[in-house]
C-alpha positions as CSV (number, residue, x, y, z in Angstrom):
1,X,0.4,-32.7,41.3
2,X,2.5,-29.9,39.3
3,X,1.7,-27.1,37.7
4,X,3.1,-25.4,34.3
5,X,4.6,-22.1,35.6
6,X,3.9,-19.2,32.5
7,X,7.1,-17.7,30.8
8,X,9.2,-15.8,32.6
9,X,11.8,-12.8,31.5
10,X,15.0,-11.7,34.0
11,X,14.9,-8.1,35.0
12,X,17.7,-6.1,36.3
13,X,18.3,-2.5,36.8
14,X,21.7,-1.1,36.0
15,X,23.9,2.3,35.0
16,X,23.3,3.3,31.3
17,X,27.3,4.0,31.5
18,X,29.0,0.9,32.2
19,X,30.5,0.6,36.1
20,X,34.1,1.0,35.4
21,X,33.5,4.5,33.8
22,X,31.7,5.6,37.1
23,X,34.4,4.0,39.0
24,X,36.4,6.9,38.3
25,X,33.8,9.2,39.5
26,X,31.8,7.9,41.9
27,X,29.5,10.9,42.5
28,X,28.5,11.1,38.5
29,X,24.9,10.7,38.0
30,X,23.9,8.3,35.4
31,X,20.5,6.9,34.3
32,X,19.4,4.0,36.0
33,X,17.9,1.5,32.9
34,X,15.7,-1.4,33.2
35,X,17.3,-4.8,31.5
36,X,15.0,-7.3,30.6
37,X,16.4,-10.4,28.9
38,X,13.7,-13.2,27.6
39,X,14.7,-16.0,25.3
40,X,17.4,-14.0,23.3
41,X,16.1,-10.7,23.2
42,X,17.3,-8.1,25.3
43,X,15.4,-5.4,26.2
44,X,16.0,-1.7,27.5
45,X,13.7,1.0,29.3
46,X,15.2,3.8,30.7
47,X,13.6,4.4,34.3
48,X,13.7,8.4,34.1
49,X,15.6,8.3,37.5
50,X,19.7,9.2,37.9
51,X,22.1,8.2,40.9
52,X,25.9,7.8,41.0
53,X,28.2,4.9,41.9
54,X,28.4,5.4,45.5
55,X,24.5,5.9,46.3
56,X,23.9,2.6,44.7
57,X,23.2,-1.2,45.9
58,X,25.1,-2.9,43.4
59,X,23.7,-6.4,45.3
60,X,20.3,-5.5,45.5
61,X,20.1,-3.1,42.3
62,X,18.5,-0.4,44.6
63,X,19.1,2.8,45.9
64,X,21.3,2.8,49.1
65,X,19.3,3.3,52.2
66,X,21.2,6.7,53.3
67,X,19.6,9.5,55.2
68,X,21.5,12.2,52.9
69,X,19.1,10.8,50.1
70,X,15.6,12.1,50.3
71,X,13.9,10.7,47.8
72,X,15.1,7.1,48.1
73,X,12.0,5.2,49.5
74,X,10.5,7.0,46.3
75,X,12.9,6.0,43.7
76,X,13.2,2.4,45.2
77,X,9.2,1.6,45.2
78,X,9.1,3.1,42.0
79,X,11.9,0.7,40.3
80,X,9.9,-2.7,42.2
81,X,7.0,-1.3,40.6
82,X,8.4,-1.6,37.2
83,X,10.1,-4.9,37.9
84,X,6.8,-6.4,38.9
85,X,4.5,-4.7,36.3
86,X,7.0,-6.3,33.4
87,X,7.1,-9.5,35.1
88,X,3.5,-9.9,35.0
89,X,3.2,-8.1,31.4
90,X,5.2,-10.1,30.0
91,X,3.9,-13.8,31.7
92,X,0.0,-11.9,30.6
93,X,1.5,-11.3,26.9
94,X,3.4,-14.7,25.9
95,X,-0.1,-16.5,27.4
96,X,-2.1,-14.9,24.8
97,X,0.1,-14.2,21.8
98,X,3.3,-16.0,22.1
99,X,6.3,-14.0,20.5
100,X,6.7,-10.5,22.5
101,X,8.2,-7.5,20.3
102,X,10.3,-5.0,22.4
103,X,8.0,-2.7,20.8
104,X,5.2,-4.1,22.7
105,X,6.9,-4.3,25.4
106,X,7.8,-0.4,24.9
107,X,4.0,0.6,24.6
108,X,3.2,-0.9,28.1
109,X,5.6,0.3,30.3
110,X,5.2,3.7,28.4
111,X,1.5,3.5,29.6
112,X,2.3,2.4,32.7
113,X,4.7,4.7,33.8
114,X,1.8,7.4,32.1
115,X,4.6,8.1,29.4
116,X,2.0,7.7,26.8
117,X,-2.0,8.2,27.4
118,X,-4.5,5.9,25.0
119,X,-6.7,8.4,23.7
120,X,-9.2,5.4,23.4
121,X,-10.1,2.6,25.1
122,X,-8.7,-1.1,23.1
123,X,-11.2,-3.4,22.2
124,X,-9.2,-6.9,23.1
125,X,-12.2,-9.0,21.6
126,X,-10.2,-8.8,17.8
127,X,-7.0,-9.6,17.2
128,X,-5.4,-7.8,14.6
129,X,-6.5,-9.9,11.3
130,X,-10.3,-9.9,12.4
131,X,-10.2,-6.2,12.4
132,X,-8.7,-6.1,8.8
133,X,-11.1,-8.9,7.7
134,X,-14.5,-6.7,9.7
135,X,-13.0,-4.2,7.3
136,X,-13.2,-6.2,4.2
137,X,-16.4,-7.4,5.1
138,X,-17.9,-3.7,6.0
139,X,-15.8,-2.6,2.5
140,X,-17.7,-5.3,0.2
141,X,-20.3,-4.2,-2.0
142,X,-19.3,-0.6,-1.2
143,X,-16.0,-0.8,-3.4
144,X,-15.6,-1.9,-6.5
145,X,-14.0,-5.3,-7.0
146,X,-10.5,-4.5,-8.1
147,X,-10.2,-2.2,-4.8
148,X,-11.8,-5.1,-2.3
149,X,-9.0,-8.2,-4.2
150,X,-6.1,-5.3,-3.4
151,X,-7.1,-5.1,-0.1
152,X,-7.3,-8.8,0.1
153,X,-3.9,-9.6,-1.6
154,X,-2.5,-7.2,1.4
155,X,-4.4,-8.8,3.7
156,X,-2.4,-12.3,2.3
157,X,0.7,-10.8,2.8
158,X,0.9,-9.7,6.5
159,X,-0.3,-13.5,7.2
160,X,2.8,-14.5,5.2
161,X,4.9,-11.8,6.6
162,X,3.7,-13.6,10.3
163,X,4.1,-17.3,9.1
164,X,7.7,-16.6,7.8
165,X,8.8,-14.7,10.9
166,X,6.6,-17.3,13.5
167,X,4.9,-14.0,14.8
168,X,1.9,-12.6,16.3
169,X,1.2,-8.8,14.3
170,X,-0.5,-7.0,17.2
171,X,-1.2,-3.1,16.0
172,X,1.0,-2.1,19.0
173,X,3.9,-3.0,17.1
174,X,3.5,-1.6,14.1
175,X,6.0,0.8,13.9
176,X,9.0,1.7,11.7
177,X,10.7,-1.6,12.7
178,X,8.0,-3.8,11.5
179,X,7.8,-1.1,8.4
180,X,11.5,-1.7,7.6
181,X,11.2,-5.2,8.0
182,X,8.0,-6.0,6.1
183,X,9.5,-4.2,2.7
184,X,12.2,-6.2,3.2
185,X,10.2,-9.0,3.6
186,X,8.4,-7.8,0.2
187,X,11.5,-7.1,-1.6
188,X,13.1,-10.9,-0.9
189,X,9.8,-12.0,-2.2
190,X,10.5,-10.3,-5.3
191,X,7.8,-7.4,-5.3
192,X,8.0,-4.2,-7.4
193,X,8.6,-1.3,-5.5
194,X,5.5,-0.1,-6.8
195,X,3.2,-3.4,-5.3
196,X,5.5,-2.9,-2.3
197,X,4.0,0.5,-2.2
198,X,0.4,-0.3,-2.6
199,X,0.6,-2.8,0.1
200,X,1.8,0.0,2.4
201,X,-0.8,2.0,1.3
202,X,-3.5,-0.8,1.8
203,X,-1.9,-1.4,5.1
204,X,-2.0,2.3,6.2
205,X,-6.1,1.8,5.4
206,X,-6.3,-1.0,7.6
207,X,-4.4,0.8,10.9
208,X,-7.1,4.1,10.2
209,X,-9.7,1.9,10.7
210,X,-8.0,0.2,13.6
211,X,-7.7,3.7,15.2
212,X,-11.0,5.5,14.1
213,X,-13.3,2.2,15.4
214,X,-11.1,2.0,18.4
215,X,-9.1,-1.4,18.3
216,X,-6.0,0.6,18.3
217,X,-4.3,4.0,19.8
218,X,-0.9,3.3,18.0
219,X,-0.6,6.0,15.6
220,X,2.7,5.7,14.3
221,X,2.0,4.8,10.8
222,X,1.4,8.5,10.5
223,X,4.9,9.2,10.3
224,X,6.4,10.3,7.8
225,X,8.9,8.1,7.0
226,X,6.7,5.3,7.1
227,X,5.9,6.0,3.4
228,X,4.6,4.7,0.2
229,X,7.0,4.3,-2.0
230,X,6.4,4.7,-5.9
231,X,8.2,5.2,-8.8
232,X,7.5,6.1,-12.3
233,X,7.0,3.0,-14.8
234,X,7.5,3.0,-18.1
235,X,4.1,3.0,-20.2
236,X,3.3,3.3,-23.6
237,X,0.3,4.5,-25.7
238,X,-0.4,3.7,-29.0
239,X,-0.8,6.4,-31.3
240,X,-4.0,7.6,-33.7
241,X,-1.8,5.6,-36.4
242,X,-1.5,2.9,-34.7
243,X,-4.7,2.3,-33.7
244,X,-5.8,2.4,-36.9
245,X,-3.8,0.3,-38.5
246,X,-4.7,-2.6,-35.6
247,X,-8.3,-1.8,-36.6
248,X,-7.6,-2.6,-40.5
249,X,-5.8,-5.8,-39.4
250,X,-7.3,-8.8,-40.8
251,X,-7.0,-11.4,-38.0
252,X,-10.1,-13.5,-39.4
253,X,-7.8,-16.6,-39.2
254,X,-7.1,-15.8,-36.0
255,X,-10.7,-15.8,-34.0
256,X,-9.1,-15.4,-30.2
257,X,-6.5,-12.8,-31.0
258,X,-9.6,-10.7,-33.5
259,X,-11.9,-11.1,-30.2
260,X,-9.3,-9.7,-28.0
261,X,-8.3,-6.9,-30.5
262,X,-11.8,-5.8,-30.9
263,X,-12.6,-5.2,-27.3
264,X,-9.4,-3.6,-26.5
265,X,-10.1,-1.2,-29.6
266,X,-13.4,-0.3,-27.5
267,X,-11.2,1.1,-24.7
268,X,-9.2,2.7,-26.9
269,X,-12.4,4.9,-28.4
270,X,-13.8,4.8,-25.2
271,X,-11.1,5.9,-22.8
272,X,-12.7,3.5,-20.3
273,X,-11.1,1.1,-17.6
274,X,-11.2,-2.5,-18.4
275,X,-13.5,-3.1,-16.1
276,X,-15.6,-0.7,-17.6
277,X,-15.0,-1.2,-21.4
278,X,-14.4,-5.2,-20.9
279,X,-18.2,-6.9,-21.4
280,X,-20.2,-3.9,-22.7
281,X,-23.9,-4.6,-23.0
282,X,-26.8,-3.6,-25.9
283,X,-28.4,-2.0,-23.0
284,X,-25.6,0.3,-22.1
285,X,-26.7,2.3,-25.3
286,X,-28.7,5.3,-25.5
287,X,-29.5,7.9,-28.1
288,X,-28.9,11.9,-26.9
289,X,-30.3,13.9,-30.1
290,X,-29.7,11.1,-32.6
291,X,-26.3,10.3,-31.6
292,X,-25.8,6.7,-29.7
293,X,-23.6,6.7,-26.6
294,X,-22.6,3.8,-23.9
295,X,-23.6,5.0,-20.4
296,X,-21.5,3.9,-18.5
297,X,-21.4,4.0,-13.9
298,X,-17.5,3.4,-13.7
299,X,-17.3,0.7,-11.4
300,X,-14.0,2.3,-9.3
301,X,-16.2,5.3,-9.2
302,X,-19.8,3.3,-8.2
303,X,-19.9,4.7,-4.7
304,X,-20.0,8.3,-6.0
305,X,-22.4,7.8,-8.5
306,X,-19.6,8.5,-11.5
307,X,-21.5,8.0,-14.5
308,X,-20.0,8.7,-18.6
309,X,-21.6,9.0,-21.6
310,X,-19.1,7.8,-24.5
311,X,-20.2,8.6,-28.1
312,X,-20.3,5.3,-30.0
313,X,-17.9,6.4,-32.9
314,X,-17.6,4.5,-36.2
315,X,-15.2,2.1,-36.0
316,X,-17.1,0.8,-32.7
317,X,-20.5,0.7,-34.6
318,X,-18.1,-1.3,-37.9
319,X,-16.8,-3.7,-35.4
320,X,-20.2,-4.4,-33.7
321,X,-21.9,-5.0,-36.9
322,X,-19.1,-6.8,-38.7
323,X,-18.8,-9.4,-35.8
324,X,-21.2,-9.3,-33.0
325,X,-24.6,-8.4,-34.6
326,X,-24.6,-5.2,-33.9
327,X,-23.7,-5.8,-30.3
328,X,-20.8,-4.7,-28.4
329,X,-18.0,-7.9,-28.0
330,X,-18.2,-10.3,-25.8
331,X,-16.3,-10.1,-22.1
332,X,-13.0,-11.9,-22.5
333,X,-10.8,-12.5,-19.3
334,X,-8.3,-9.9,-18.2
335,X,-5.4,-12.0,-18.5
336,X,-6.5,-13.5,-22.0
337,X,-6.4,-9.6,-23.4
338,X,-3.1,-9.4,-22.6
339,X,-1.4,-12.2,-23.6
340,X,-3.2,-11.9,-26.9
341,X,-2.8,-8.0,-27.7
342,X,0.4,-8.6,-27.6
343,X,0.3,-10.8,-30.2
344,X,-1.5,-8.8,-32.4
345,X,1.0,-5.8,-31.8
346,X,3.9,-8.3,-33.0
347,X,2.5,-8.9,-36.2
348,X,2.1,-5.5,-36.8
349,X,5.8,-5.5,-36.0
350,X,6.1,-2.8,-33.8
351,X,9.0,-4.4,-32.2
352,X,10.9,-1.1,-31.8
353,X,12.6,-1.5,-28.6
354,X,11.7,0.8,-25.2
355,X,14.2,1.3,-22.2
356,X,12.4,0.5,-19.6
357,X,13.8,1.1,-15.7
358,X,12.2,-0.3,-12.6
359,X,12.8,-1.6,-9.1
360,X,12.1,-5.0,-8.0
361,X,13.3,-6.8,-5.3
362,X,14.6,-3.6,-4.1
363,X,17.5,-3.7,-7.1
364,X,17.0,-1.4,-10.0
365,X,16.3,-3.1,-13.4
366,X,16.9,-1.7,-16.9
367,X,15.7,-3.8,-20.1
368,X,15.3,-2.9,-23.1
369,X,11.5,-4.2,-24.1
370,X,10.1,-4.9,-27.7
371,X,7.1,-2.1,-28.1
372,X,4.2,-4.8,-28.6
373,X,5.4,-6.5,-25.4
374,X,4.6,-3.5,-23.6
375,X,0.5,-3.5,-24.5
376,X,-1.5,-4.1,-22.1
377,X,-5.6,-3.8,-21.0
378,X,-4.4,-0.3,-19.7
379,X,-2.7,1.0,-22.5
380,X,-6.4,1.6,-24.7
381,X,-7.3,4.0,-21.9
382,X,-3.5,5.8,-21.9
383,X,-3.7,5.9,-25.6
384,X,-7.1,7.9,-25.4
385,X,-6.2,10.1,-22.5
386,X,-2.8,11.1,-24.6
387,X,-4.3,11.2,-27.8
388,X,-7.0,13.5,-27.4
389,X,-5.0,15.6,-25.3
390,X,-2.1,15.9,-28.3
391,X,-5.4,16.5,-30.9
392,X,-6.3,20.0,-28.6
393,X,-8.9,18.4,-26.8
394,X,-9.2,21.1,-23.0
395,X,-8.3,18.4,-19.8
396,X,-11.3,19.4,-18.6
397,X,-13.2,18.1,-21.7
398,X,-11.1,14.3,-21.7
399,X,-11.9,14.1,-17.7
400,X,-15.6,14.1,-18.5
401,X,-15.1,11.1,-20.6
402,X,-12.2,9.3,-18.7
403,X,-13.5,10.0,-15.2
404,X,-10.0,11.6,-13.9
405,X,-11.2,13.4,-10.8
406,X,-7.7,16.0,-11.0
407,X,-6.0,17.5,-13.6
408,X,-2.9,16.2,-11.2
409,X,-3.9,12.7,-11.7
410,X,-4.8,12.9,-15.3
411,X,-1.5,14.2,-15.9
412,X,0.5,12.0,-14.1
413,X,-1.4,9.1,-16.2
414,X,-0.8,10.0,-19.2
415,X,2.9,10.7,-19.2
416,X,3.0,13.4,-21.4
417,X,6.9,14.5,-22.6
418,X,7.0,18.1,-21.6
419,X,7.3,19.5,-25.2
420,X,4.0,17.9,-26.0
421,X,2.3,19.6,-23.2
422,X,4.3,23.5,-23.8
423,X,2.9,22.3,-27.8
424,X,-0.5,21.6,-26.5
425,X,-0.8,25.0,-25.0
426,X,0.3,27.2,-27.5
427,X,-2.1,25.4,-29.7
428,X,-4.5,26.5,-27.2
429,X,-4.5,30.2,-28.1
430,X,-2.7,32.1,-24.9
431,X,0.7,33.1,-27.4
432,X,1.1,35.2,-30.6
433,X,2.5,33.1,-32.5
């Protein structure tokens, strides 16, 4: 009968200078490091403890056994405690999750040797992925959809990130190492740096939750160089002008592109999200002293309550009546919108061409982009945001229709050119001019 030993790693203690150095002065002190070699990784733990070239067993990688050494018994049960606790680790870890990190490795011995103290106790029932998915269950219905198909889409990469590597994420390891080499992992996949930077993000949700339910006591995601990254994209808006004119366009001939143009003219009066201004109902509308508006609970907003009251302008009440008896247009999908808006924009011809810089794949791109290529479902809630603002309209009177919860936000959304906004406040009455 045999039995199927468990993996097993090599540990050896030796000089962190190398012996021919300390040849030359045999009474040097030097740390004493712990070697570990498993597969092809070699790992390195530094004991704490110093001798010198003449006090130590080079055969039996201990201190020597000499009376002028006081502490030797101490320093010696102390090293065959760390050589038997990785041993064992290590046999314990590759039994339950295969691949061993260093950094795993690292966290151990750090607790071990009461370098580190868990501030809370681990709960080994969940591995790392059941703990994001409890949090994806516990986050649905709470959340609106957009947020819970981000945190999803995040979720799919780590188990990519683990299938390409032939790993095991344990929160243990998540540390700047992983950090560098999961953007990099992003970045060959050809990501944005911005969706590199909302996975980070996403992650950094997941690893709180890990920490505050008590799954994990590995807080280095705090640091601070384990950042989301972000830059500034290019992003239009289409001006009162234009808007207008895409309202007079006559696209009967065209039934898809005039059913996408009219609901993405409703965001554009509206100020709403798509997935607020997308699929409108009759019984959205109410009448506050004999004006109609669309209540509307903002569905990023749900969990607070965040309700808006848009005034149903003209043009909305011309293109209900004209086209959908009176009603507001029917939903059309996401992906439909765009494609067709910017169809519409191209036979308006506004093909004027935008520079447009952004990072992808971690390599900075620079094209030059016709205009109507650049709508999107977005740009009717940029366009109100900047158009109102450029009319006079106070921030604090556009946030109560848009739903910005800072004037920080708003104005990072909608891009305004600093000569617009020193414009907008003179207008505004605080200069004699």
């Amino acid at each position: 009968m045999t039995a199927i030993s468990r993996s097993k790693g090599t540990a050896r203690f030796a000089f962190r200078e190398s012996n021919s150095k300390l040849q030359n002065s045999k009474q040097k002190q030097s740390l004493i490091i712990l070697n570990f070699a498993y597969g092809t990784t070699r790992f390195r733990y530094s004991t704490g403890y110093k001798s010198c070239y003449d006090d130590w067993d080079f055969k039996k990688q201990r201190v020597k056994n000499k009376a002028s050494i006081s502490n030797k018994d101490e320093v010696n049960d102390y090293l065959s405690g760390l050589e038997k606790f990785i041993n064992k680790k290590y046999s314990e870890l590759t039994k339950e999750q295969g691949e061993v990190s260093k950094d795993v490795l690292k966290y151990h011995l750090d607790v071990f040797t009461k370098k580190i103290t868990p501030n809370i106790e681990f709960n080994k029932n969940l591995t790392f992925f059941e703990v994001i998915q409890q949090f994806i269950d516990l986050k649905d219905g709470q959340i609106s959809n957009i947020t819970l198909r981000s945190y999803k889409q995040t979720q799919k990469r780590l188990q990519e990130y683990e299938k390409h590597y032939n790993t095991r994420l344990i929160f243990q390891a998540i540390d700047m190492s992983f950090y560098n080499k999961f953007v990099k992992f992003m970045e060959a996949n050809n990501y944005s740096l911005n969706t590199i930077g909302k996975h980070i993000k996403t992650l950094k949700t997941f690893l709180n939750y890990a920490v505050s339910e008590g799954y994990s006591a590995n807080q280095k995601f705090k640091s601070n160089d384990f950042k989301v990254k972000k830059e500034i994209t290019t992003e239009i808006y289409l001006t009162d002008d234009e808007i207008q004119q895409m309202f007079e366009k006559d696209l009967s001939k065209y039934p898809e592109l005039e059913h996408a143009r009219d609901v993405f003219l409703m965001g554009c009066y509206t100020g709403q999200r798509i997935s607020d201004y997308n699929g409108l109902k009759e019984e959205d509308i109410i009448t506050i002293d004999g004006v109609q508006f669309f209540e509307i609970k903002q569905k990023k907003n749900r969990k607070y309550g965040r309700v808006v009251h848009c005034p149903i302008t003209k043009e909305m009440k011309s293109i209900m009546n004209a086209r959908y008896n009176g009603k507001p247009p029917k939903k059309i999908h996401e992906q439909d919108l765009n494609e067709n808006i910017k169809q519409v924009g191209q036979m308006l011809e506004w093909d004027e061409l935008i520079k447009c810089e952004y990072t992808k794949g971690g390599k900075l791109n620079i094209e030059m982009i016709p205009k109507y290529d650049l709508i999107k479902s977005h740009t009717a809630r940029r366009s109100f945001c900047t158009n109102k603002y450029k009319a006079g309209m106070s921030v604090f009177d556009i946030m109560l229709f848009s739903g910005h919860t800072t004037e920080k936000e708003f104005y990072k959304y909608i891009r305004i050119k600093n000569q617009e906004r020193a414009s907008h406040i003179v207008k505004g009455g605080f200069f004699n001019v």
